[in-house]
The first five atom37 places (N, CA, C, CB, O) and aatype in JSON, in Angstrom:
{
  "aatype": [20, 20, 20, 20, 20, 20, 20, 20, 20, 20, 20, 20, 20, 20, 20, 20, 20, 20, 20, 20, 20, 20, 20, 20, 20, 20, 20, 20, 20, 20, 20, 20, 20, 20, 20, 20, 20, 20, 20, 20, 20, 20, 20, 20, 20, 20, 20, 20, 20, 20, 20, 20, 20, 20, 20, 20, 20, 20, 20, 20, 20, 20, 20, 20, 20, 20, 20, 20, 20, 20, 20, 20, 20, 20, 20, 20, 20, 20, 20, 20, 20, 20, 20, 20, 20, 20, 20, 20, 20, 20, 20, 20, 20, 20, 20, 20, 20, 20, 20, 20, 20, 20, 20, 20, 20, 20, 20, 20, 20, 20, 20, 20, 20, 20, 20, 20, 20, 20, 20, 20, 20, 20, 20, 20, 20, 20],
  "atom_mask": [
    [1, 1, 1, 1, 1],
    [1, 1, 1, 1, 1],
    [1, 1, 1, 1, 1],
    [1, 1, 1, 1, 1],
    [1, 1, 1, 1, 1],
    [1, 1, 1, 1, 1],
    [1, 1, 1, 1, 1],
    [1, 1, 1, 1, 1],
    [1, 1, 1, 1, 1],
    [1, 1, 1, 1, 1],
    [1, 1, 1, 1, 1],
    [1, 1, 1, 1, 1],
    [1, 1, 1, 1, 1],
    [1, 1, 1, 1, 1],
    [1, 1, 1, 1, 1],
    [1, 1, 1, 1, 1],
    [1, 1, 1, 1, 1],
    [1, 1, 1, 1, 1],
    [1, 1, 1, 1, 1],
    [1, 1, 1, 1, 1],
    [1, 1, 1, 1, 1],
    [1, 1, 1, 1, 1],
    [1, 1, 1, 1, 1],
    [1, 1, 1, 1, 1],
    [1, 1, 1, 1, 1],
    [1, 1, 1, 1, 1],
    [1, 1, 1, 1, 1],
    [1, 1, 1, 1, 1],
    [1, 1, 1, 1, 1],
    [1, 1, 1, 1, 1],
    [1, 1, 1, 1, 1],
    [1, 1, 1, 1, 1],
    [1, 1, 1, 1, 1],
    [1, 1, 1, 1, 1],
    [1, 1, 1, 1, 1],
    [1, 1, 1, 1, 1],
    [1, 1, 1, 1, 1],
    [1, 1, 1, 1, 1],
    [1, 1, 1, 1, 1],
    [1, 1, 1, 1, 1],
    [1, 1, 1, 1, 1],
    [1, 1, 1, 1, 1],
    [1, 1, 1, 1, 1],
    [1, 1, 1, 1, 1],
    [1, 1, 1, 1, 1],
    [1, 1, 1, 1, 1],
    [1, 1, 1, 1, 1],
    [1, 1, 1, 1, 1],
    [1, 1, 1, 1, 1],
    [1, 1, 1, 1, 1],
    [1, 1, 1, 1, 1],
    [1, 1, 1, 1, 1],
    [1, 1, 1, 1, 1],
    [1, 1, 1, 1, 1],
    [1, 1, 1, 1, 1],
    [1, 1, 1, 1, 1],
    [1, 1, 1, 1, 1],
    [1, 1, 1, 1, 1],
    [1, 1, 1, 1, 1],
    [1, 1, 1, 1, 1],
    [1, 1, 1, 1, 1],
    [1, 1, 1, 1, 1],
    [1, 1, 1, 1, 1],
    [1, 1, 1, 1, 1],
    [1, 1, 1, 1, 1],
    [1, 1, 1, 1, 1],
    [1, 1, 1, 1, 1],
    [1, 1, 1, 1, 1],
    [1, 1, 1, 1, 1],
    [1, 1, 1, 1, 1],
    [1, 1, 1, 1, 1],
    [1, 1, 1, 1, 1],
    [1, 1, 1, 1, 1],
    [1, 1, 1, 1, 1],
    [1, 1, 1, 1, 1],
    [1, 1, 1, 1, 1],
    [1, 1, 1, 1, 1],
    [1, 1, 1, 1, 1],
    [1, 1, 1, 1, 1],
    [1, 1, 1, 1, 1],
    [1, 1, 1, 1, 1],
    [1, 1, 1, 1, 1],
    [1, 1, 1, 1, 1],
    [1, 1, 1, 1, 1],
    [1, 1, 1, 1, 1],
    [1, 1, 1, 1, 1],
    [1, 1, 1, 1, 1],
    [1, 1, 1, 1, 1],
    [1, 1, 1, 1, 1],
    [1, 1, 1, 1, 1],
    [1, 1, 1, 1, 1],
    [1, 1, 1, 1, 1],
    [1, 1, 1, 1, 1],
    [1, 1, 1, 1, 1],
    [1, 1, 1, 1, 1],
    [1, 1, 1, 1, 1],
    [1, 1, 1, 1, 1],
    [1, 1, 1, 1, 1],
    [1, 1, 1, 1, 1],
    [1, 1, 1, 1, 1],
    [1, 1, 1, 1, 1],
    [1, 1, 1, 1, 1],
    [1, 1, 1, 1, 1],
    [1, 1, 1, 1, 1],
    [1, 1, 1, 1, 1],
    [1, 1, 1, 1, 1],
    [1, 1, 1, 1, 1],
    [1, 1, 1, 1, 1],
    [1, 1, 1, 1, 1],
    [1, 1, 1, 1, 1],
    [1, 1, 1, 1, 1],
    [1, 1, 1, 1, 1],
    [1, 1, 1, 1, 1],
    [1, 1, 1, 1, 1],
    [1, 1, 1, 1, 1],
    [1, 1, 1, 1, 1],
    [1, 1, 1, 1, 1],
    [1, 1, 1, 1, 1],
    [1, 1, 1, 1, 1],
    [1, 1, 1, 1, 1],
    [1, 1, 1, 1, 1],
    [1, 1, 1, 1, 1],
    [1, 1, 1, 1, 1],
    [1, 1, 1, 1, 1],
    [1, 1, 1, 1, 1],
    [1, 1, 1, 1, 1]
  ],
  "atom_positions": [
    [[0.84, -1.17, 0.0], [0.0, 0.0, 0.0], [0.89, 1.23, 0.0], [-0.96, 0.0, 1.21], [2.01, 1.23, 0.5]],
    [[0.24, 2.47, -0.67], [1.2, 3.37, -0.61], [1.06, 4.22, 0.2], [1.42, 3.89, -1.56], [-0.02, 3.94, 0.71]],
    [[1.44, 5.06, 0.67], [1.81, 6.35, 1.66], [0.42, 7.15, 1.43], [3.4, 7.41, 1.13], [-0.09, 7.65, 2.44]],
    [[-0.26, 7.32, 0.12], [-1.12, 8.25, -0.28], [-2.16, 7.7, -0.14], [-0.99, 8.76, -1.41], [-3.03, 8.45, 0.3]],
    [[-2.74, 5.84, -0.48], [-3.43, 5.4, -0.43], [-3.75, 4.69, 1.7], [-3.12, 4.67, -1.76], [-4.57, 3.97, 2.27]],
    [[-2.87, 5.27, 1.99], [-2.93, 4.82, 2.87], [-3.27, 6.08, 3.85], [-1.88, 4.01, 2.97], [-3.77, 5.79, 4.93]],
    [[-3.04, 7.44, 3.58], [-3.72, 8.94, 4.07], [-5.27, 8.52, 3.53], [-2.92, 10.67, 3.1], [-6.33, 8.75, 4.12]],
    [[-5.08, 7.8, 2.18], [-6.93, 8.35, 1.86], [-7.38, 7.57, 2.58], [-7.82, 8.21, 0.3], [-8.11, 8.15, 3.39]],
    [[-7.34, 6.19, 2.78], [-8.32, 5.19, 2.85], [-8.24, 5.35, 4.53], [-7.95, 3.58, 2.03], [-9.17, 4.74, 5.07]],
    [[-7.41, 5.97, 5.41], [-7.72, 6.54, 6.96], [-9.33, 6.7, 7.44], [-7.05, 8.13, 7.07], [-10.01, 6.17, 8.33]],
    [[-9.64, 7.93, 6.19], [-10.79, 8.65, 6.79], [-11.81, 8.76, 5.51], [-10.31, 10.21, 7.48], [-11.65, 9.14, 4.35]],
    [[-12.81, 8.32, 6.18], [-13.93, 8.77, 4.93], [-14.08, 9.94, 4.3], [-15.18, 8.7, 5.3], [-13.93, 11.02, 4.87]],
    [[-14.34, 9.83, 3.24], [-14.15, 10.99, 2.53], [-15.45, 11.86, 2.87], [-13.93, 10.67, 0.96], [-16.43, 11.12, 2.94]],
    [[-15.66, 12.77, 3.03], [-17.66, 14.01, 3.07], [-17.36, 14.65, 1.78], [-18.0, 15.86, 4.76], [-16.4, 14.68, 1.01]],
    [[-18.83, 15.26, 1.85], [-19.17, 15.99, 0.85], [-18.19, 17.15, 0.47], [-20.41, 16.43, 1.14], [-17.99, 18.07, 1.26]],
    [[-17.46, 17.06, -1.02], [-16.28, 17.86, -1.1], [-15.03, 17.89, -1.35], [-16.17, 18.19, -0.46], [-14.31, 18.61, -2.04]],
    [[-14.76, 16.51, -0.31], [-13.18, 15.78, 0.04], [-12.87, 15.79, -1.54], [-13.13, 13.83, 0.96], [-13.61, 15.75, -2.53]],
    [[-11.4, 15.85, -1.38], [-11.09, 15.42, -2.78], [-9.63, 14.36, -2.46], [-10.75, 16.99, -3.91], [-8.5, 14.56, -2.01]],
    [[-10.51, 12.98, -3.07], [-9.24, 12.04, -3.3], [-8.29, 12.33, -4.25], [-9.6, 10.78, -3.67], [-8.53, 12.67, -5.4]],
    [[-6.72, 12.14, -3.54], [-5.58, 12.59, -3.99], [-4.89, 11.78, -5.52], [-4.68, 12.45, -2.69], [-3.71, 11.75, -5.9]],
    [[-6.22, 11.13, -6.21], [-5.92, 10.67, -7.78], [-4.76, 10.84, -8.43], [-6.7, 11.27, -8.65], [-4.16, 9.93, -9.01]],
    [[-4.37, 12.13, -8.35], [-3.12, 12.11, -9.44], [-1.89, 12.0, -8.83], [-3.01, 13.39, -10.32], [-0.94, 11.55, -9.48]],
    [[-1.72, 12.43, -7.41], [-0.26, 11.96, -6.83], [-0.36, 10.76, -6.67], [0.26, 12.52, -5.53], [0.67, 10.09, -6.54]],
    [[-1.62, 10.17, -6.63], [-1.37, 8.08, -6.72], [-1.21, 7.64, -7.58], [-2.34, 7.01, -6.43], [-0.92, 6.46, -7.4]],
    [[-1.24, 8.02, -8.92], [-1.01, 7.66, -10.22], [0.44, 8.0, -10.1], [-1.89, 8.4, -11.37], [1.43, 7.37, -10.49]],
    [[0.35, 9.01, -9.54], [2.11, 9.67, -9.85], [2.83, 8.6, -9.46], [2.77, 11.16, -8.85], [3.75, 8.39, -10.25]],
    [[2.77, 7.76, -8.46], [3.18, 6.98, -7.49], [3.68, 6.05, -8.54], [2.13, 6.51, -6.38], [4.81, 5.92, -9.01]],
    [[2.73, 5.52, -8.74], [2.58, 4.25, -9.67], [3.03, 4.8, -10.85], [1.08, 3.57, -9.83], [2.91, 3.76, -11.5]],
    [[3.34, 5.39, -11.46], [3.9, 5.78, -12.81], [5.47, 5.73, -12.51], [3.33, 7.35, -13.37], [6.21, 5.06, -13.23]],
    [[5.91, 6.38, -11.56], [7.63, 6.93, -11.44], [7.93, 4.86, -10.96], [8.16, 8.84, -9.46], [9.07, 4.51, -11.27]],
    [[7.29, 4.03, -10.48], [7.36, 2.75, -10.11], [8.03, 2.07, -11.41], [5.92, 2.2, -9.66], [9.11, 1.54, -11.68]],
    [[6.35, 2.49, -12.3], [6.63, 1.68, -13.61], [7.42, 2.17, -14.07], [5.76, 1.49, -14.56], [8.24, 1.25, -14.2]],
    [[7.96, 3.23, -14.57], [8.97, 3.48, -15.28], [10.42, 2.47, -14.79], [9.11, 5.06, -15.14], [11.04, 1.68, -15.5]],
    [[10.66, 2.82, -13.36], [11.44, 1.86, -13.06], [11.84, 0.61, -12.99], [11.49, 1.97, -12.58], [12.99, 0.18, -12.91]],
    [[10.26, -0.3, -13.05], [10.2, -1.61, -13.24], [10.94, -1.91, -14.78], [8.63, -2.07, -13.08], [11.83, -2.64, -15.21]],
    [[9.88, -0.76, -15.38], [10.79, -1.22, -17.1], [12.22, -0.51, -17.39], [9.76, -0.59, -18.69], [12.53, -0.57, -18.58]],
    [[13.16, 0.15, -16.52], [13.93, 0.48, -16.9], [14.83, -0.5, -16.47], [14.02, 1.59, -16.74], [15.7, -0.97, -17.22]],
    [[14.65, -0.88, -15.13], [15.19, -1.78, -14.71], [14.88, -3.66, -15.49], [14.8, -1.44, -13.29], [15.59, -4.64, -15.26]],
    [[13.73, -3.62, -16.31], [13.99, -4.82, -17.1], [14.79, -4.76, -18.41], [12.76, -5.35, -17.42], [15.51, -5.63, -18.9]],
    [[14.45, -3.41, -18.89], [15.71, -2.96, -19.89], [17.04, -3.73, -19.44], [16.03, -1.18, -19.8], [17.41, -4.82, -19.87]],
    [[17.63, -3.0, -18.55], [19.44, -3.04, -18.08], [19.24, -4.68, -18.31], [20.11, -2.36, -15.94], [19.72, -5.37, -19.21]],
    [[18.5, -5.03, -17.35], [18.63, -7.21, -17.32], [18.87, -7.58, -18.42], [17.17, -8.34, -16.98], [19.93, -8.09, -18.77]],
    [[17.71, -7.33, -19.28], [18.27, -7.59, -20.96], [19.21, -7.65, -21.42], [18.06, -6.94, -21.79], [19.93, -8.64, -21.56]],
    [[19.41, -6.47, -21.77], [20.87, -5.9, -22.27], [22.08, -6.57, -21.8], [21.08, -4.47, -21.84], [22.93, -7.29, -22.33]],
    [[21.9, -6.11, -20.68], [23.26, -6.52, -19.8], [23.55, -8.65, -20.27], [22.67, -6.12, -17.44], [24.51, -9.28, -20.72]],
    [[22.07, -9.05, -19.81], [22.5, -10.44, -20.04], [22.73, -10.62, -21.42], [21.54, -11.44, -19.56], [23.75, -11.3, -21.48]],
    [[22.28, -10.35, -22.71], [22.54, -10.24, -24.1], [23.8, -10.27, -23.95], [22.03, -9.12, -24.9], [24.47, -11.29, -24.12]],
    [[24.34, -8.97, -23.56], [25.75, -8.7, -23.77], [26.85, -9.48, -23.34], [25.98, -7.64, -23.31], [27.89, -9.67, -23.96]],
    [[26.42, -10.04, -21.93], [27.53, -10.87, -21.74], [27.38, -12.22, -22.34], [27.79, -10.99, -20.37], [28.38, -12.94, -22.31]],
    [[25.69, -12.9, -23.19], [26.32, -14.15, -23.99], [26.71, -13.6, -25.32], [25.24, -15.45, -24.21], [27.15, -14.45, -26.09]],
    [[26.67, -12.67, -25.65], [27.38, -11.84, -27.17], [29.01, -11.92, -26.62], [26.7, -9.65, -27.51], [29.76, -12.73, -27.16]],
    [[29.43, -11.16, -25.69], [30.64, -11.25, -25.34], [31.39, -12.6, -24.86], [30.68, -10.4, -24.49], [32.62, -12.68, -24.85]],
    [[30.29, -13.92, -24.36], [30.76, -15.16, -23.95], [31.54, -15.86, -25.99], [28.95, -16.22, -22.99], [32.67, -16.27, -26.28]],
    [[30.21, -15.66, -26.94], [30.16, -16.28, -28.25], [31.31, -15.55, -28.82], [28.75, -16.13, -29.07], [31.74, -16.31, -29.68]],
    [[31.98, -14.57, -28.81], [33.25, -13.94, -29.44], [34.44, -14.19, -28.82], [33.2, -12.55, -29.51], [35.57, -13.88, -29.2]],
    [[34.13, -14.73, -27.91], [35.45, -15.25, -26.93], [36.15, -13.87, -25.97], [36.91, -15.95, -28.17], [37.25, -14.01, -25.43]],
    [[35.51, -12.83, -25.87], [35.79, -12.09, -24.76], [36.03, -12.97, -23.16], [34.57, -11.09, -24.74], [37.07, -13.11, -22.51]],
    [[34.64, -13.46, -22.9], [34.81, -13.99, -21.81], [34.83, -15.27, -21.65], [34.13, -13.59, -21.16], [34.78, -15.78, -22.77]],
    [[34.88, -16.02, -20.88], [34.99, -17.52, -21.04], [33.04, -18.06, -21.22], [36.0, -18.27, -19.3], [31.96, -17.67, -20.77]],
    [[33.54, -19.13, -22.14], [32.11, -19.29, -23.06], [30.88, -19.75, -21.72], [32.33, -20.92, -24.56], [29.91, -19.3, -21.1]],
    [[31.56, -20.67, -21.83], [30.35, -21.16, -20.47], [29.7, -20.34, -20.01], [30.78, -21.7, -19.19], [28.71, -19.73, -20.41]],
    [[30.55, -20.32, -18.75], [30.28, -18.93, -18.25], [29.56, -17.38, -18.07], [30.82, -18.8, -18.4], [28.86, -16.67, -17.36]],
    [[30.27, -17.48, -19.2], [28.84, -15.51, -19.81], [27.59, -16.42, -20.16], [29.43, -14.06, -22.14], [26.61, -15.96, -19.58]],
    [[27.29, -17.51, -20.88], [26.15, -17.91, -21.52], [25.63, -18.32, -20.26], [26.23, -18.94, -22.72], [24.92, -17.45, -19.77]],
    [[25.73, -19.18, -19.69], [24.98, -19.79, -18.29], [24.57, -18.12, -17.67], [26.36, -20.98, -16.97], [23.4, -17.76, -17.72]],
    [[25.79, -17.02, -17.01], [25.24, -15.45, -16.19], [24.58, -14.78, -17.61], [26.89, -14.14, -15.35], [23.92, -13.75, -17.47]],
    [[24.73, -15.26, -18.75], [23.97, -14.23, -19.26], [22.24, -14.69, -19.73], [24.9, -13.7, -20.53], [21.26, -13.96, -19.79]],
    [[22.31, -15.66, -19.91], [21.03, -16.39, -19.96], [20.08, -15.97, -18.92], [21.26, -17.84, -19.83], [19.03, -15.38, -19.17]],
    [[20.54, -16.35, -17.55], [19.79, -16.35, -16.29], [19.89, -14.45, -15.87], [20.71, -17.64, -14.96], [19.31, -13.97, -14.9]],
    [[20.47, -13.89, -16.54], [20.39, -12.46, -16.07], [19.57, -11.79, -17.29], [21.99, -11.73, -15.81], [19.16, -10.63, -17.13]],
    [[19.3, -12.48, -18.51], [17.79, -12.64, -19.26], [16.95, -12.66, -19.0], [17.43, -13.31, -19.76], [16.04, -11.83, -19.09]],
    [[17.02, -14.03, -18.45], [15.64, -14.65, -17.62], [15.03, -13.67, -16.56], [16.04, -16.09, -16.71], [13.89, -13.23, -16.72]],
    [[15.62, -13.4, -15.71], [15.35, -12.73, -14.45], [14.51, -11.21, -15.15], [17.04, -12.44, -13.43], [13.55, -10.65, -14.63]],
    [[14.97, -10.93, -16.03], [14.29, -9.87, -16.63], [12.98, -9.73, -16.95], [14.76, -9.67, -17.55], [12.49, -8.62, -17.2]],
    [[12.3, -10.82, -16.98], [10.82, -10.97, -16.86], [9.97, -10.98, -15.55], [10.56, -12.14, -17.43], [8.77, -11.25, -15.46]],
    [[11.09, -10.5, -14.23], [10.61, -10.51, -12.92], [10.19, -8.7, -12.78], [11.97, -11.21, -11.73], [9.16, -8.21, -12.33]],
    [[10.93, -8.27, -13.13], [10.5, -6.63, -13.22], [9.58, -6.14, -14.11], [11.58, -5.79, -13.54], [8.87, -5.15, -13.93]],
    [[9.62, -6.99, -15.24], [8.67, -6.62, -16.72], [7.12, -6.81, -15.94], [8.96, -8.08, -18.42], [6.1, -6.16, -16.18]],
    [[7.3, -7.99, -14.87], [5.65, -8.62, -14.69], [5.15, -7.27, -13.42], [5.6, -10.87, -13.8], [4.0, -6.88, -13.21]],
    [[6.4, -6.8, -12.77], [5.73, -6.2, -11.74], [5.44, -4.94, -12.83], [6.65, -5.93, -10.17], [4.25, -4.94, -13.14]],
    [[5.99, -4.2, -13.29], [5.84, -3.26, -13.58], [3.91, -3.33, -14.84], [7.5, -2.91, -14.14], [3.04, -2.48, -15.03]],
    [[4.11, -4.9, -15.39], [2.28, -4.84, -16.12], [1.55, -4.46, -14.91], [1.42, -6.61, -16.81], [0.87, -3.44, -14.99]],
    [[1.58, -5.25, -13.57], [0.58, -4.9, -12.3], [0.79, -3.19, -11.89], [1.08, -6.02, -10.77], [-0.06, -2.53, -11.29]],
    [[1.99, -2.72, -12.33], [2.11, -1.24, -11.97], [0.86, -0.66, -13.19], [4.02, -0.53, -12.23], [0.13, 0.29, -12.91]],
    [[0.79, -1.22, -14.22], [0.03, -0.11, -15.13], [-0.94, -0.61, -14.79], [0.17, 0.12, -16.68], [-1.8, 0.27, -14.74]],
    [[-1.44, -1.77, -14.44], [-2.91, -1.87, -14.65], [-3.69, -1.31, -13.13], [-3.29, -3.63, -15.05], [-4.91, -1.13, -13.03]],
    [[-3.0, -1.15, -12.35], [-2.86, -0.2, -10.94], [-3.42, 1.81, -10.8], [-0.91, -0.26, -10.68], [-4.04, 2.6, -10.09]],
    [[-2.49, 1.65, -12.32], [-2.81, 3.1, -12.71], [-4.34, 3.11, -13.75], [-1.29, 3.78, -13.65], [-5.06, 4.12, -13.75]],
    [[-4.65, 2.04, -14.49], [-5.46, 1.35, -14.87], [-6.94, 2.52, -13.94], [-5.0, -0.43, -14.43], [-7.55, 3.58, -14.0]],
    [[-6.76, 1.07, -13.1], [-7.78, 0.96, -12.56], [-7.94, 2.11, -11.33], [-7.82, -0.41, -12.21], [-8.73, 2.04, -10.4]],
    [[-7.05, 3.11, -11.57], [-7.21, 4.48, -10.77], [-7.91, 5.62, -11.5], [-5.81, 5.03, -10.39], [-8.57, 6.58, -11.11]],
    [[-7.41, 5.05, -13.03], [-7.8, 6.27, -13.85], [-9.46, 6.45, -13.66], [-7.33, 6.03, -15.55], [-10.06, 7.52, -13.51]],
    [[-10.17, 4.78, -13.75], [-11.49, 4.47, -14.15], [-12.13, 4.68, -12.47], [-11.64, 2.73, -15.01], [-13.35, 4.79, -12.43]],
    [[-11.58, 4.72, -11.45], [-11.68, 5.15, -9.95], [-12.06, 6.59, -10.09], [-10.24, 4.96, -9.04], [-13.17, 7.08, -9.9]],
    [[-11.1, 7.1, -10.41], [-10.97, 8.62, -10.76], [-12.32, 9.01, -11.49], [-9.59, 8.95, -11.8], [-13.2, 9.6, -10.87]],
    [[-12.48, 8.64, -12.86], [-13.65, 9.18, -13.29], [-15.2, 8.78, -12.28], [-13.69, 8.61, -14.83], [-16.13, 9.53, -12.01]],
    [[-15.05, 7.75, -12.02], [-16.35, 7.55, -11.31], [-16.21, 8.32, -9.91], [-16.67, 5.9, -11.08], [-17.24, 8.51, -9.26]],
    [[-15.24, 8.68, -9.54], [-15.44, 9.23, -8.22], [-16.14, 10.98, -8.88], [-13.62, 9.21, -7.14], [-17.03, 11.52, -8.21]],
    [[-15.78, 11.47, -9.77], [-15.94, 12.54, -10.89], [-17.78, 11.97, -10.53], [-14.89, 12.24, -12.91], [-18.37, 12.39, -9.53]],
    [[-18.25, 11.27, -11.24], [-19.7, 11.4, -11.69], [-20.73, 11.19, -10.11], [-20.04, 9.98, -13.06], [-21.96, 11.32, -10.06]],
    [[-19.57, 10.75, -8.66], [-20.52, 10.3, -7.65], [-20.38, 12.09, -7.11], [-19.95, 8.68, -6.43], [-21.35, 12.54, -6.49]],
    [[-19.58, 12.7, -7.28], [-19.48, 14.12, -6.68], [-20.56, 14.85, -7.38], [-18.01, 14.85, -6.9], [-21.0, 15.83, -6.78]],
    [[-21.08, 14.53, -8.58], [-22.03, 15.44, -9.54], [-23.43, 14.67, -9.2], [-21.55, 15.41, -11.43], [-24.55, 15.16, -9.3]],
    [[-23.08, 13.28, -8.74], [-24.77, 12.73, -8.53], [-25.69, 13.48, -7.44], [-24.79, 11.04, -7.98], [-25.2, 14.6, -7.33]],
    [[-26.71, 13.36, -6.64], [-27.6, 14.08, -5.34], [-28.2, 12.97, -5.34], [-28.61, 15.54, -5.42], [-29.27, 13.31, -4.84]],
    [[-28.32, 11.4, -5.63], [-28.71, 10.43, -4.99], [-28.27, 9.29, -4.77], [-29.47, 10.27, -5.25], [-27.67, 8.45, -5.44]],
    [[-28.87, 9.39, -3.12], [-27.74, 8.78, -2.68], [-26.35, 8.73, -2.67], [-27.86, 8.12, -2.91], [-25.52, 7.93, -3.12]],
    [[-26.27, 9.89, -1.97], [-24.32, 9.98, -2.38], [-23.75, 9.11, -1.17], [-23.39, 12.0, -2.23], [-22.74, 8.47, -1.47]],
    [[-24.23, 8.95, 0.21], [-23.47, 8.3, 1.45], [-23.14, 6.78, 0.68], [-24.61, 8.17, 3.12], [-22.04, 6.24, 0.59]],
    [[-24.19, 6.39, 0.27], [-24.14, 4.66, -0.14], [-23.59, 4.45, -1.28], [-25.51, 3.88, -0.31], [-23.55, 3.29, -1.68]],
    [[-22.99, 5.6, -2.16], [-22.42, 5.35, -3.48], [-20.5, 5.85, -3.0], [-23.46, 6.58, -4.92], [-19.46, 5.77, -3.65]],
    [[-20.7, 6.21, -1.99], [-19.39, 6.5, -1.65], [-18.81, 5.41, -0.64], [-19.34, 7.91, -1.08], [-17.62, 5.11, -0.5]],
    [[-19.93, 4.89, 0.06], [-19.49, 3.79, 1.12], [-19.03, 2.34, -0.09], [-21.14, 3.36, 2.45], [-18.14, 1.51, 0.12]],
    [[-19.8, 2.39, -1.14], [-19.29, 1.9, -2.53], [-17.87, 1.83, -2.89], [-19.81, 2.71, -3.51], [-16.99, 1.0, -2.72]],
    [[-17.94, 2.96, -3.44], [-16.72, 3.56, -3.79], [-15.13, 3.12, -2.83], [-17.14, 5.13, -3.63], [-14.08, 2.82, -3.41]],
    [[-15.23, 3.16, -1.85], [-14.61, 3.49, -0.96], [-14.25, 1.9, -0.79], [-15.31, 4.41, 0.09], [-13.06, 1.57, -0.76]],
    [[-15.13, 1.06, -0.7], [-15.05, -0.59, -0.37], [-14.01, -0.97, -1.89], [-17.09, -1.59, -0.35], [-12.99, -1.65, -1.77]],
    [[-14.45, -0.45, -3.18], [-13.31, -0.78, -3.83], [-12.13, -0.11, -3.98], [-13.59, -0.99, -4.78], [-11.4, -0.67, -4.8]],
    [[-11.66, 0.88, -3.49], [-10.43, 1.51, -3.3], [-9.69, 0.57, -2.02], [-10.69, 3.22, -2.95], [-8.47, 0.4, -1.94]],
    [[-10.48, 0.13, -1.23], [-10.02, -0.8, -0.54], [-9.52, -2.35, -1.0], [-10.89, -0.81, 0.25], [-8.72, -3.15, -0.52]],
    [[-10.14, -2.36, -1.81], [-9.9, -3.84, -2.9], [-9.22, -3.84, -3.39], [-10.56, -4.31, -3.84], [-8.82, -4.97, -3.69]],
    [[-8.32, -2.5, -4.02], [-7.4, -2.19, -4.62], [-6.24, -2.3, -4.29], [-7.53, -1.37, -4.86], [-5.21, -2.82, -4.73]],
    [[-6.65, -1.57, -3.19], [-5.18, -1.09, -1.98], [-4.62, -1.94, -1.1], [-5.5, 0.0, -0.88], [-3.47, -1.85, -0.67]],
    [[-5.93, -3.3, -0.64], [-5.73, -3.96, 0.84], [-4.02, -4.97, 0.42], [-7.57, -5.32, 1.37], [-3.57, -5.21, -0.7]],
    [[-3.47, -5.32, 1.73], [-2.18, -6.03, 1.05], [-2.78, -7.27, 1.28], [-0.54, -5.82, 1.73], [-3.57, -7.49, 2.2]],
    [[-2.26, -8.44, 0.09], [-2.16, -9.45, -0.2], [-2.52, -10.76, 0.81], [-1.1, -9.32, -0.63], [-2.39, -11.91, 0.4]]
  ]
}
């Protein structure tokens, strides 16, 4: 849970409140970027050392076995970072509906006690 989601989901929101949407996206965006920058380098990096194992830079084995598995591992950041977008996903579509329950006049307590149960669904840890 994050720092922001964890100020909102404290206190019920009243008539007015405004959930902090875009610094939680923010959250989750500066994440993903990192998840995929950081699956970038794995790539690369492992490419390079079985490119450098196959030319005889480094000893063959060797780079191919660390560069393979420092490949592989690169699909551990790629997967967190899909759950990072679909996070922001499902904030964006949060966001708008929280937009149309502020403009509704019926029933707003029970469309927010709503609301509020899935921001918790979102947020609760594992």
């Amino acid at each position: 849970m994050t720092r922001a989601s964890g100020d909102l989901l404290g206190a019920a929101p009243g008539v007015g409140q405004r959930i902090p949407f875009d610094s939680m996206i923010a959250v989750h965006r500066g994440a993903l970027r990192q998840y995929r920058l950081a699956a970038v380098l794995l790539l690369v990096m492992g490419l390079l050392l079985i490119l450098l194992g196959l030319i005889g830079i480094l000893p063959q084995v060797l780079a191919l076995v660390v560069g393979v598995v420092m490949a592989a591992v690169s699909v551990f950041p790629y997967r967190d970072g899909v759950e990072r977008q679909e996070r922001i996903d499902g904030l964006q579509v949060l966001h708008d509906e929280w937009r149309e329950l502020e403009g509704a006049s019926t029933e707003p307590e029970q469309d927010r006690e709503r609301f509020l149960g899935l921001l918790w669904k979102l947020y609760e840890k594992p």
